[in-house]
C-alpha positions in Angstrom: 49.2 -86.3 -28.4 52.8 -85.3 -28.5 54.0 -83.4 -31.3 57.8 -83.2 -31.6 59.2 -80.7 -34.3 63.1 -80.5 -35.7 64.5 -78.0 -37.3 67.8 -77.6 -39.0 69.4 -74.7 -40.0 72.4 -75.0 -42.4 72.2 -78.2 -40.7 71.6 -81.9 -41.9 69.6 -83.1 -38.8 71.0 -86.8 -38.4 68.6 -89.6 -37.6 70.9 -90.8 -34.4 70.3 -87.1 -33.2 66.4 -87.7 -33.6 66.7 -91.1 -31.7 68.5 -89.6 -29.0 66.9 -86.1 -28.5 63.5 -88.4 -28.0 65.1 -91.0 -25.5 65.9 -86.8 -23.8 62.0 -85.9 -24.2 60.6 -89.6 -23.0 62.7 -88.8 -19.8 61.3 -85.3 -19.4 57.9 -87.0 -19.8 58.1 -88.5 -16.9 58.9 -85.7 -14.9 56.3 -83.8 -16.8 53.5 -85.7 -18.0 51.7 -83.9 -20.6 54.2 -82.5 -23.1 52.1 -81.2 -25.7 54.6 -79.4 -28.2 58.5 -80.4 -28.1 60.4 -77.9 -30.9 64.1 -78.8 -31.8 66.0 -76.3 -33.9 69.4 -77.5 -34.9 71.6 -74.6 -36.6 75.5 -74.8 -37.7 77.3 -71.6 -38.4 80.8 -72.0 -39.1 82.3 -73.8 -35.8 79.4 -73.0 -33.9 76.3 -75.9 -33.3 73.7 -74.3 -31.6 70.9 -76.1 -29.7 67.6 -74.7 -29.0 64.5 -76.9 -27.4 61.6 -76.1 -26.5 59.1 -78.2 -24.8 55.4 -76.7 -23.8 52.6 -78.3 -21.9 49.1 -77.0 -21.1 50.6 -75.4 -18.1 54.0 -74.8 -19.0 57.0 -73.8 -21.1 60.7 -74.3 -20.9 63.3 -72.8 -23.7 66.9 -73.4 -23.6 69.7 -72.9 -25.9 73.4 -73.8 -25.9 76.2 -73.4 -28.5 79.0 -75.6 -28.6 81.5 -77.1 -31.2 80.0 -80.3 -31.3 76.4 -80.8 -32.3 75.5 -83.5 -29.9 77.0 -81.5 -26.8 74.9 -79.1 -27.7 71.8 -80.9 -27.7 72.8 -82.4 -24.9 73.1 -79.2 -22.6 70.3 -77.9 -24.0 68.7 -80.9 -22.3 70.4 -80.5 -19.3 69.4 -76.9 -18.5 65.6 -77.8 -19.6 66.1 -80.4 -16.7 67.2 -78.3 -14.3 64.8 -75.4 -15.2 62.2 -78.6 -14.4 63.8 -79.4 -10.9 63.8 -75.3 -9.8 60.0 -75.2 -10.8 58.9 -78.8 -8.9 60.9 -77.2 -5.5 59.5 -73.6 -6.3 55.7 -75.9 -6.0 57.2 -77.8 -3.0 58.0 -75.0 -1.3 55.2 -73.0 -1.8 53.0 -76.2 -0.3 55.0 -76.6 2.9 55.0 -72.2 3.5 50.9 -72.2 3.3 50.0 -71.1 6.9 48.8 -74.0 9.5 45.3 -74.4 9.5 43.9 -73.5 13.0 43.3 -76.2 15.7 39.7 -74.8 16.1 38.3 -73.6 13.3 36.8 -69.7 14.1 32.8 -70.6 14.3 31.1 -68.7 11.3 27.3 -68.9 10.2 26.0 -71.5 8.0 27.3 -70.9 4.1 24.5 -70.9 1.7 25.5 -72.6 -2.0 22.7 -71.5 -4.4 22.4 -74.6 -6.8 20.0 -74.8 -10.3 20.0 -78.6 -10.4 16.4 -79.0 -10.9 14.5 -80.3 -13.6 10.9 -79.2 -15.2 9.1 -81.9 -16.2 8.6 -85.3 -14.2 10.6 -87.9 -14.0 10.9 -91.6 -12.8 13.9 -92.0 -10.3 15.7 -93.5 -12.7 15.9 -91.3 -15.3 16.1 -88.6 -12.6 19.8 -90.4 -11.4 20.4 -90.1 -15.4 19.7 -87.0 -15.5 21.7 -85.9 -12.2 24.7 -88.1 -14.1 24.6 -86.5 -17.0 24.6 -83.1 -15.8 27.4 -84.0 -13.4 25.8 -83.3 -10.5 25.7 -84.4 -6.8 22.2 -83.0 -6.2 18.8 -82.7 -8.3 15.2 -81.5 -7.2 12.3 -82.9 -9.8 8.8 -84.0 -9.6 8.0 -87.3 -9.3 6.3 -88.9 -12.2 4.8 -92.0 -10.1 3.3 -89.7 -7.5 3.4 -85.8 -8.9 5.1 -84.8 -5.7 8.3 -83.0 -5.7 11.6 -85.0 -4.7 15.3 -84.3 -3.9 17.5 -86.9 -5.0 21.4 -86.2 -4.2 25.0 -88.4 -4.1 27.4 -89.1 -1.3 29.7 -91.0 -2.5 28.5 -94.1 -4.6 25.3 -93.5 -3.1 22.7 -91.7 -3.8 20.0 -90.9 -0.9 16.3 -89.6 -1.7 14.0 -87.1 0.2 10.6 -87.6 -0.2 8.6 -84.9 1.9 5.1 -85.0 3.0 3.9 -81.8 1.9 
């Protein structure tokens, strides 16, 4: 949930500057996505209006501030340079993608990788509750024994489906 703050400093912060500074943060949204925190501090020294906005995410953080002589120019350029901090960061991502090196044609041949995994459980189970138990653990694999016929059993997921392995020993 969005949580958007306004502050005003020897300022009276106007409920058309509230509508429109959140028409600002509902288009930053959509660039953005998760905007967690948006904080707004309005302050009015003599001539001066001074904007400051800050808007943080779980991932980010972008601060301007701008001084004009008009309130609402202010806020707007604020705005403005939070936008265009947004656009330098998304082409900074961009760019980083497209310089990755190539992946090679033909992979280099390297030995078999071996994942160590502790998806088993100790007491029997039914394959039912075994496909539970893999779904609640979040899983894709899950060795148990078989309550039906006390053998052991490997039960894992590819996909939608889930493939057992009975062996005969």
């Amino acid at each position: 949930m969005m949580e958007i703050r306004f502050i005003g400093r020897h300022y009276e912060i106007p409920e058309s500057l509230k509508k429109r500074a959140e028409r600002k943060i509902a288009k930053l949204k959509k660039w953005l996505g998760d905007i967690q925190h948006v904080e707004i501090i309005l302050s009015q020294e003599k001539y001066r209006h001074t904007a400051e906005v800050m808007v943080k995410g779980g991932i980010f953080e972008f601060r301007a501030k701008e001084t004009t002589d008009e309130m609402l120019s202010s806020l707007n350029r604020a705005f403005d340079i939070i936008e265009k901090q947004i656009k330098k960061e998304k082409e900074k991502r961009r760019a980083k993608k497209k310089s990755s090196p190539p992946q090679p044609s033909s992979p280099v041949p390297q030995g078999p990788r071996v994942l160590q995994s502790n998806a088993y459980s100790s007491k029997p189970l039914t394959l039912e509750e075994a496909i539970a138990e893999m779904e609640e653990r979040g899983e894709d694999l899950l060795v148990y024994r078989n309550s039906n016929t006390h053998r052991v059993n490997v039960i894992y997921r590819k996909g939608n489906d889930y493939y057992l392995v009975e062996p005969d020993f």
